[in-house]
N, C-alpha and C positions, 0 to 999 in steps of 0.2 A: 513335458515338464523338464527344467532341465535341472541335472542333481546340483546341489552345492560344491561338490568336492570335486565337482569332473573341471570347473574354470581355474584360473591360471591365481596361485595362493596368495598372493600379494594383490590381487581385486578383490577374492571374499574376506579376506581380514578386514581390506579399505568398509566394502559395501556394510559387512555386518555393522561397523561403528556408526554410518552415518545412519542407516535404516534405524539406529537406536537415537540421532539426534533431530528425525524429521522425515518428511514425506521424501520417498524414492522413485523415481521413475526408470523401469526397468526396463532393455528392449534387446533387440538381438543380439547387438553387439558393444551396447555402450549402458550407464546408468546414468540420468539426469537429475541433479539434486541443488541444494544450494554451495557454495564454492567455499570450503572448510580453510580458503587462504584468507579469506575478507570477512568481515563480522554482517555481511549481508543479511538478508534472508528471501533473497529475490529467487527461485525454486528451479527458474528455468536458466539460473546461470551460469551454472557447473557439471559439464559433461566428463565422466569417469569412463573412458574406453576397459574391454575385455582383459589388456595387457597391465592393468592396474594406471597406466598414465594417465592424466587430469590435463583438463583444460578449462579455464574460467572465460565466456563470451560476456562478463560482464563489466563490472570495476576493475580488477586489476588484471584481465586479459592476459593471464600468465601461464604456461604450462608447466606442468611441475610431475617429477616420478613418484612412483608409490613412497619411495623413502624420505620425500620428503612431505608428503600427504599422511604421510604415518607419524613423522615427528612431530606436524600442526596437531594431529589430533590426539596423542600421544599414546602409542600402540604399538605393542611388539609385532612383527611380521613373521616371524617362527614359528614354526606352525608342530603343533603335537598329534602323533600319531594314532594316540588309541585311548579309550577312556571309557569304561565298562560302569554299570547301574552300581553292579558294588563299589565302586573305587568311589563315585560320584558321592551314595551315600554314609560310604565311611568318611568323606572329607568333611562333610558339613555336619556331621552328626547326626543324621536324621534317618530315624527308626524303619524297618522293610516296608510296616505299612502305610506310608507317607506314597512309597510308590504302587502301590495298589491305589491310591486313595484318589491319584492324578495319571495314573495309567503311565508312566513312565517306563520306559524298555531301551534296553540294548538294541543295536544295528550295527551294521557296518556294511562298505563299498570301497572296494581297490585297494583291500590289505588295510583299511582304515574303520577304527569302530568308535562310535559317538551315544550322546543318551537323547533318544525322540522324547523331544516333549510336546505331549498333546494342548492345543490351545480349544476347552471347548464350549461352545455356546448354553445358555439355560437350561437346554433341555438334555445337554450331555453330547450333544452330534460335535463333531470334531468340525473347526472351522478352520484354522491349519497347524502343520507342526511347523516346530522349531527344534533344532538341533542342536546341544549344548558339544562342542569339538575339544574341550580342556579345562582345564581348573583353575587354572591361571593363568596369564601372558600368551601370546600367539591369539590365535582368533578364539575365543571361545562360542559365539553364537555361531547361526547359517540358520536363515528360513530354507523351508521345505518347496522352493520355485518361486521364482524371483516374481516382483510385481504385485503379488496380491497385499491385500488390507492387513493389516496391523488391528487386533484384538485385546479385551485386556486380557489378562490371565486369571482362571479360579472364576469362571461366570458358571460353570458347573456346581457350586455350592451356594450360590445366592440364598436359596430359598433359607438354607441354615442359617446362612447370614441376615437375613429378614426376620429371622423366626428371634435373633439373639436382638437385634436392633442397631447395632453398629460394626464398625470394621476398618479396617486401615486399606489408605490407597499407599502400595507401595513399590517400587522400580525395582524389575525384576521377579524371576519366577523364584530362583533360589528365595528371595524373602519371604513370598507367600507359602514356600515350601517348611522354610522355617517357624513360619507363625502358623500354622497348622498342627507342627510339633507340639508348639505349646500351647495349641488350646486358645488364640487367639485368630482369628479368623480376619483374612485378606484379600484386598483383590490387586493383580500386580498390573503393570503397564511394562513395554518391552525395549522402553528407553527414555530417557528423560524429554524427549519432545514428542511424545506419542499419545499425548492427549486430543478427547475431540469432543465439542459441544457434544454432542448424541449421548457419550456414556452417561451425559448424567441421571439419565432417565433410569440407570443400574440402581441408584443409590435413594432412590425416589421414600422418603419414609425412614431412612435406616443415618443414624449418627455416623459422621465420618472424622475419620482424624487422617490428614498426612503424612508420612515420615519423611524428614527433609534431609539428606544426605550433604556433607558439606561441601563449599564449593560455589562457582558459579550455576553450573548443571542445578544442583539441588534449587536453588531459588526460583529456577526459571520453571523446573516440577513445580513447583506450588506456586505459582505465578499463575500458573497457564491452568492449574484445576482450580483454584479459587476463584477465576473470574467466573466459574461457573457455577462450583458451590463455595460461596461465600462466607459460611456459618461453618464452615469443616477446622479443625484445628490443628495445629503445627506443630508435630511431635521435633526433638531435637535431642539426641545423645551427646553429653560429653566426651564419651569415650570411642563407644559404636559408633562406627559409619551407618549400618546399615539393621535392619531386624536380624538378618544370618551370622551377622558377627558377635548384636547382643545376644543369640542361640548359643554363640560357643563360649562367650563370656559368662556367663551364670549356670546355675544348677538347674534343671527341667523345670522343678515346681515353682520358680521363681522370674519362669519369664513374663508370665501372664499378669503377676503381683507387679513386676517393674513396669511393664508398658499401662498397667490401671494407675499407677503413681505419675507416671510423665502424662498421661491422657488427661488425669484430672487438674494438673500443672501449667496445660497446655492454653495458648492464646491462642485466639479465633484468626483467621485470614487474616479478616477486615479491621480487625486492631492491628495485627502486627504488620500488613501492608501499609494502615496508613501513616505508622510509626516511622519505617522505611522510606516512605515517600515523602513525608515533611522534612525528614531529613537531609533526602535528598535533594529537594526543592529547595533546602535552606541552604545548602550546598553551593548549588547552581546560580541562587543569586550573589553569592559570593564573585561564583568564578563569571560569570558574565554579567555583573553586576553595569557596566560601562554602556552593553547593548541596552540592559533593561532600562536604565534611566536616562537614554542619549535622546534629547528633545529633536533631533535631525537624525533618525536614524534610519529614514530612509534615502536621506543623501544621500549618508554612510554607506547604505548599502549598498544604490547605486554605483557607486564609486569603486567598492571593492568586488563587486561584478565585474569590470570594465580591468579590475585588476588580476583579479581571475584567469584571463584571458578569453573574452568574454568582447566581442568585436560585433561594431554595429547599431542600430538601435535598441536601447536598453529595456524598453518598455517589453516587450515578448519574456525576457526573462522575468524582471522584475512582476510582469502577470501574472506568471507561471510559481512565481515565490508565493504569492498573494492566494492564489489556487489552494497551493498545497496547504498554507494558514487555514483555510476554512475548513481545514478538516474536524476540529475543532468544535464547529458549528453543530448546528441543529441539522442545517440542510447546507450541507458544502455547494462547493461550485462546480461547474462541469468545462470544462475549457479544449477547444479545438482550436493548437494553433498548425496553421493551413499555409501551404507554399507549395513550389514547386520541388523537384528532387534539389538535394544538395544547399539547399539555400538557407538552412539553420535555424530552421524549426524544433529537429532535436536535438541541436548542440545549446537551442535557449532551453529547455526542458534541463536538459545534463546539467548544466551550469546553474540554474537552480537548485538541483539535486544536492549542489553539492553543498549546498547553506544548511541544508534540511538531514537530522541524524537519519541511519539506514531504517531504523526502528519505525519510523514513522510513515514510510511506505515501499511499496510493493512495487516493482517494473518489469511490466514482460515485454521482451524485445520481438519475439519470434516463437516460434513451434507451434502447435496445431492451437484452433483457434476456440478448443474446450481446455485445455490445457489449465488455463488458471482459474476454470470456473470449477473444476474437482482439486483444487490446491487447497488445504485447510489453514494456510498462514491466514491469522485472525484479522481483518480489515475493520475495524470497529471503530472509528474517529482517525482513521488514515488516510494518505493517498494511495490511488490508482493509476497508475502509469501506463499506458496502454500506447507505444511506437506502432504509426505506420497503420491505423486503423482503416482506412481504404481497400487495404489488403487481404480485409478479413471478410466472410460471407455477408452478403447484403440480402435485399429482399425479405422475404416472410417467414425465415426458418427460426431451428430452437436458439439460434447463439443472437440475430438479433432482433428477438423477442427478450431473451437475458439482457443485450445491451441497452434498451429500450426500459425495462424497471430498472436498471442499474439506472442511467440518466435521470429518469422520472422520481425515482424512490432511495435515490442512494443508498439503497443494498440490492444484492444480484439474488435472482431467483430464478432456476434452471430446471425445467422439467423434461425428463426424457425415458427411455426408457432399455431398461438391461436383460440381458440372458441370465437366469439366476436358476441354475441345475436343469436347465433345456426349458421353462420357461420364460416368457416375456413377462413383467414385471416393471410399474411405474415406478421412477425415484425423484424426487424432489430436492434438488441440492439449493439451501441458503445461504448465502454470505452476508452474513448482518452487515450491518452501517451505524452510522452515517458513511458517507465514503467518498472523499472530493477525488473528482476523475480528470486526470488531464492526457489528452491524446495528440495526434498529430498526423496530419493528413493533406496529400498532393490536392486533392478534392472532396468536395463536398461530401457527404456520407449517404448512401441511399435507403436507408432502412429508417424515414419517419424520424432522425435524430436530430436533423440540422438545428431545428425551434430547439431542441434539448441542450444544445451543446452552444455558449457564446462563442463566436468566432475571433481569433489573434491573429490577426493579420504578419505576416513577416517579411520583411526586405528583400527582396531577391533580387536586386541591382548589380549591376557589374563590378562596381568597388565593393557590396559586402561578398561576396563569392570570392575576390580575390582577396581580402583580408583576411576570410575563415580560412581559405590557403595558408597566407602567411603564417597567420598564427598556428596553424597544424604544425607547421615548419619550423617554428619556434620554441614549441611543446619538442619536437621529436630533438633537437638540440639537448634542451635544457632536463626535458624529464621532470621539472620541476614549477610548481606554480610560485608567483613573485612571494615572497617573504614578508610584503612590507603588512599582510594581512592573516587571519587564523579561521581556518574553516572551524575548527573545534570548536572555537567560540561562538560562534553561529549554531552550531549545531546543539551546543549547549543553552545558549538561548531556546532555542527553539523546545527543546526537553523542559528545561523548564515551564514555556508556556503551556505545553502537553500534560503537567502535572499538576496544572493548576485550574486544567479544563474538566468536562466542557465547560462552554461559555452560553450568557444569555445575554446579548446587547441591545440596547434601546436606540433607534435611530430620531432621534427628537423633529428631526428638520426633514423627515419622511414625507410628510403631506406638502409642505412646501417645495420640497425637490418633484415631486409628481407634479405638481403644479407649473413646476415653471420649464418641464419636459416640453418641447416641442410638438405641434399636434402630427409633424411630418415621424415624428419616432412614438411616440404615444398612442398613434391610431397605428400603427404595423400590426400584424395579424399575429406576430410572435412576441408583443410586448409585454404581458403577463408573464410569460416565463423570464424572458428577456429583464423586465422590475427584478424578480427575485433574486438576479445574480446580482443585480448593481446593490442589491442592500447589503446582501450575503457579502459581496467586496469592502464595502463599509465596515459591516460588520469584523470581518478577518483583519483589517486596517485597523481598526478600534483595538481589538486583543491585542496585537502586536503592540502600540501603546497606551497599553492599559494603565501603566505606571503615571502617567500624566493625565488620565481622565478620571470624572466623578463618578459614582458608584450611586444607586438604586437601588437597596435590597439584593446587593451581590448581584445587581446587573451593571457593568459596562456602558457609561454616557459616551456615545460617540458625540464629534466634533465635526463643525464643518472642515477642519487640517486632515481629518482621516477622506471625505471625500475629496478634498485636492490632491489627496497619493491616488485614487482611485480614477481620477480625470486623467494624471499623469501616465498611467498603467495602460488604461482602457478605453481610454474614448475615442483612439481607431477602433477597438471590437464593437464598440455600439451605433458608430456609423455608417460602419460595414454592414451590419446584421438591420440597420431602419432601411438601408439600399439595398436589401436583398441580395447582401454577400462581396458586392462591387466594393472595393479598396481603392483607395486613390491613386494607385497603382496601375491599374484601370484605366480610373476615368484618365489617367493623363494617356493614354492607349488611345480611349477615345476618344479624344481629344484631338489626339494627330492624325487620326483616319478621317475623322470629321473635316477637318482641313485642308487633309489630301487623300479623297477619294483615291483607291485603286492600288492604295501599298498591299508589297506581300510582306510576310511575315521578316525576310531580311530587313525590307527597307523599313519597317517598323523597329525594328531593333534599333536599325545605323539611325534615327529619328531622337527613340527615346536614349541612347547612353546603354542600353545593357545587350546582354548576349541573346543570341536568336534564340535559344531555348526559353526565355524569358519573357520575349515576346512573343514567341506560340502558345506559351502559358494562359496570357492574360486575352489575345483573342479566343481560346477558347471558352475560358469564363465568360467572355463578353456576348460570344455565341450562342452560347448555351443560356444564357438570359436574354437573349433572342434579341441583342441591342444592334449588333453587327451582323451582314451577312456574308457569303462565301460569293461572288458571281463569277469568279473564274473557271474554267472546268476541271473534270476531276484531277488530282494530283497538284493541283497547283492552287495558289493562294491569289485574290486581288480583293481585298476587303474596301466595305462600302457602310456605311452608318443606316441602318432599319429602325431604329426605335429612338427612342429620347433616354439619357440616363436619369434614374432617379435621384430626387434631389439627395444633396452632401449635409442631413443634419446629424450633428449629435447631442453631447448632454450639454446641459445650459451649464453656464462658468460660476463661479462661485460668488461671482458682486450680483446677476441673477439670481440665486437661490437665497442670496441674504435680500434682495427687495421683497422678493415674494415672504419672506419671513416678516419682511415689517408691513407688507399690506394686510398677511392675515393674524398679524395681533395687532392692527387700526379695524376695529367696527369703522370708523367713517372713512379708512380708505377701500376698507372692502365693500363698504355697499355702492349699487348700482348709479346713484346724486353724486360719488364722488371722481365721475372718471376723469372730469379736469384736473385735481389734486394727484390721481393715481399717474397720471401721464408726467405729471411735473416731478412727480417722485423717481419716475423712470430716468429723465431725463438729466436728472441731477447727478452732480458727482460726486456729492455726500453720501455714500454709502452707511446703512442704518446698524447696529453690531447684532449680535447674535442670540435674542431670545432662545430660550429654553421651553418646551411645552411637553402637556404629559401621553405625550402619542407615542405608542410602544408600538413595532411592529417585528414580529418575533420569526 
């Protein structure tokens, strides 16, 4: 175990603050947390070496010193000497048996003495200490060895608490130390982000109230415990920040009478959230009023992608936008876009990203590949961002078994098993959903996902590689994205639609669009799954302009204009995925081996326009689907054509899916007497307009 006070003072001041605004990841020499310079909250962004210096490997990729990691989170770094049980409870007022009551004692290490506070479970067994180091400014906390779990505090008086029937949730020990004084009973949490579904099983039967301390902080406390108990209410002081301060503000006999008077005052969560949130929504249509009503705003946004600096074919990003929309949804999307290294798979992803607020999803870049399946950032109507998934275990094990209900169920479910006091012991970790997941990958994925996951094909040509250059080159210049467009506003939109969700939409022209599917992509073995993205893309289309569609009992009429963004987007992924993965990409591959037996991999390159790595890319896909073969000997390449490519179909076009609508609301062009009529209808260039019908599919 390693003490708190033996490392270097300017990292446990750092670590005690962030351990109090979220999960930590502690290890020998560094702390992995979220990067307290960017409003992230992506867990695996920000590494805090021993020395107190920080480095962010995420958005703002900055390295920054303790002093100025201390001014963002606003923290003195001065560190106090000694601080005895007496001094402790003469500062706050609070009587000797308060510390009998919570086992509180004096310590000290290296000429330094601090007050242990026991953290302990139902039954009284200590599940860890924490260290109170001052009374004010410099570090006041230090857990008792880095790493382990966060508890609430006062789970040793439950049962009294059960016996009275309610209780306050409130941030901090000192508080529940103070509402103990007076005869009000608490239970504390150890920083304002340190709530976790599981507690609420604590409060099971028993009335709660929050105390919200002001501030941003405080909001995000009852933010983060109301979604879980809902019915709890919203204590709030004029004056007091905190229950320790209304201790020192009144007379003994008069705390318990004030806090029954603000309790019986008090508004419930789920009014005063959704009073908040209509506000805020009334807000946001203000300020991104332009996005919400813009009849072309997927040009629009095409265009400011491209402004972005955003180089290339559009559609991988703009899919990737569309992706992250269905979060929204019932059942989000799952999206792999697939390339070779370097060819801007996740710079379409980033660039995305940056239309979409942090708030509304999660990105893990790297580090072990359990990592964010023990992360507690709430994923519930988000994205999941998952770089470089090829990389991560395949086969039949625990992580893609997780990956695999993730895909399937859009929520992650992780069974495995811990050392819990020398024994073995099952745990069960859930990450609710819905949960739209977008990845990206050199190759196909071997863990049963590929049917899960629609494929996005990406450009890997010799002009976009050397564009995504340029523009790298242009960014490292400039430092600055073009001016003539506002991520905020984007980002604003999009919060908006988040607060106005979920959503439920009707796709009216469902049966017809099945209909007029190809039987070469209709009959593929993964087209069941395959259907459910192309609605779910509809669907996320439709939200986005919702403001121009009809409404069904607060459901969302999508249009055939939201499947034309969705053709726009997508209909390489669904061509790719009816040919069993093959991109045109590809077939133009095989296409020149076809014609000339016996290239290698160079003169395939000098053939198609792109770089040799580009074309070993595409013969090995071609390989591996058994279409090309190798007949030169080992080490060297003379490719020859084995097999036939399968056909190039995708989704039928939009004057298709309007015929198919006016044959099946004709009785006489639908039945079988009328296939001369039906042929003459096909063959017309009268196009029929757009019936409406009552076919939901949800």
């Amino acid at each position: 175990m390693i003490d708190p006070t033996a490392g270097a003072p300017e990292f446990e001041s750092i670590l005690s603050e962030l351990e109090g605004r979220g999960p930590v990841q502690v290890q020998a020499k560094y702390a992995r947390t979220s990067c307290p310079m960017h409003d992230g909250e992506d867990q695996s962004a920000f590494v805090l070496f021993k020395s107190g210096v920080g480095r962010c490997f995420s958005q703002c990729g900055r390295s920054f010193s303790p002093a100025e990691i201390a001014e963002k989170l606003e923290i003195d770094l001065v560190q106090t000497k000694h601080l005895t049980l007496d001094a402790f409870l003469a500062a706050f007022r609070l009587p000797a048996s308060i510390a009998g009551e919570f086992s509180l004692r004096t310590s000290n290490y290296g000429g330094r003495s601090w007050i242990v506070i026991p953290y302990l479970d139902e039954h009284g067994e200590l599940l860890r200490n924490r260290k109170r180091l001052s009374l004010h400014g410099g570090q006041k906390h230090a857990w008792d060895g880095y790493g382990g779990r966060t508890h609430p505090f006062g789970l040793h008086r439950l049962e009294q608490i059960r016996r009275f029937g309610r209780t306050l949730i409130v941030e901090g020990e000192t508080d529940v130390l103070a509402c103990a004084a007076g005869h009000v009973p608490a239970i504390g949490l150890p920083g304002s982000n340190t709530w976790r579904e599981e507690y609420r099983r604590y409060f099971d039967g028993v009335e709660v109230a929050i105390w919200q301390e002001p501030g941003d902080a405080g909001r995000k406390f009852v933010d983060a415990i109301g979604q879980d108990l809902p019915t709890a209410r919203v204590l709030r002081h004029p004056s007091a920040k905190d229950p320790a301060e209304l201790w020192m503000m009144v007379e003994d006999d008069e705390f318990a009478p004030t806090i029954e008077r603000m309790w019986e005052a008090a508004p419930k969560v789920g009014e005063l959230k959704g009073a908040e949130l209509e506000q805020e929504r009334e807000f946001l249509s203000r300020h991104a009023g332009e996005l919400i009503n813009d009849p072309d705003f997927f040009d629009r946004l095409c265009r400011d992608i491209e402004t972005s600096g955003y180089v290339g074919e559009v559609a991988p990003a703009l899919a990737a936008y569309i992706g992250l929309t269905s979060r929204m949804l019932k059942k989000p999307m799952n999206l792999l876009l697939i390339a070779q290294s370097a060819a801007g798979k996740n710079f379409a992803v980033t660039t995305a990203l940056k239309f979409i607020p942090d708030s509304a999803f999660q990105k893990v870049d790297a580090g072990s590949p359990g990592s964010f399946i023990y992360d507690e950032t709430p994923l519930v109507h988000k994205g999941f961002i998952l770089t470089e998934f090829d990389s991560a275990p395949q086969g039949d094990g625990a992580f893609a078994s997780a990956m695999r209900t993730l895909f399937e169920e859009s929520r992650l479910v992780y069974q495995t098993t811990i050392d819990d006091h020398g024994e073995r012991r099952v745990v069960r970790v859930i990450r609710e959903g819905p949960i739209a997941v977008i990845t990206t990958a050199v190759k196909a994925p071997e863990i049963q996902s590929d049917t899960r996951l629609l494929p996005v094909p990406v450009d890997d040509g010799k002009e976009q590689i050397k564009q995504i250059a340029l523009r790298t080159a242009i960014n490292a210049e400039s430092e600055e994205s073009d001016p003539s467009f506002d991520f905020d506003l984007y980002r604003s939109f999009q919060r908006y639609l988040d607060l106005g969700g979920p959503y439920r939409v009707i796709v009216p022209f469902a049966t017809a669009l099945f209909r007029a599917i190809p039987d070469e992509v209709a009959g593929a073995t993964r087209w069941n799954r395959d259907s459910q993205q192309l609605l779910t893309a509809i669907k996320a289309v439709a939200v986005v302009n919702q403001a121009r569609r009809r409404r069904d009992r607060a459901a969302i009429i999508a249009e055939l204009g939201d499947y034309e963004i969705v053709l726009r987007a997508f209909e390489p992924s669904f061509r790719a995925a009816a040919a069993q993965g093959i991109t045109q990409a590809d077939r133009d591959a095989y296409g020149v081996i076809a014609a000339e037996p016996g290239l290698t991999n160079a003169n395939l390159a000098d053939r198609l326009g792109v770089r040799p790595p580009s074309a070993t890319y595409r013969t090995s896909r071609l390989r591996k689907a058994g279409l090309i073969v190798n007949t030169a000997g080992r080490g060297k390449t003379k490719w020859e054509v084995e097999g036939p490519l399968p056909e190039s179909v995708g989704l039928p076009s939009i004057e298709s899916v309007r015929r198919q609508l006016e044959i099946d609301s004709n009785p006489l062009i639908a039945s079988p007497v009328a296939a001369g009529f039906q042929q003459g209808l096909e063959d017309s260039s009268e196009i029929p307009g757009d019936p409406q019908t009552d076919i939901e599919v949800i």
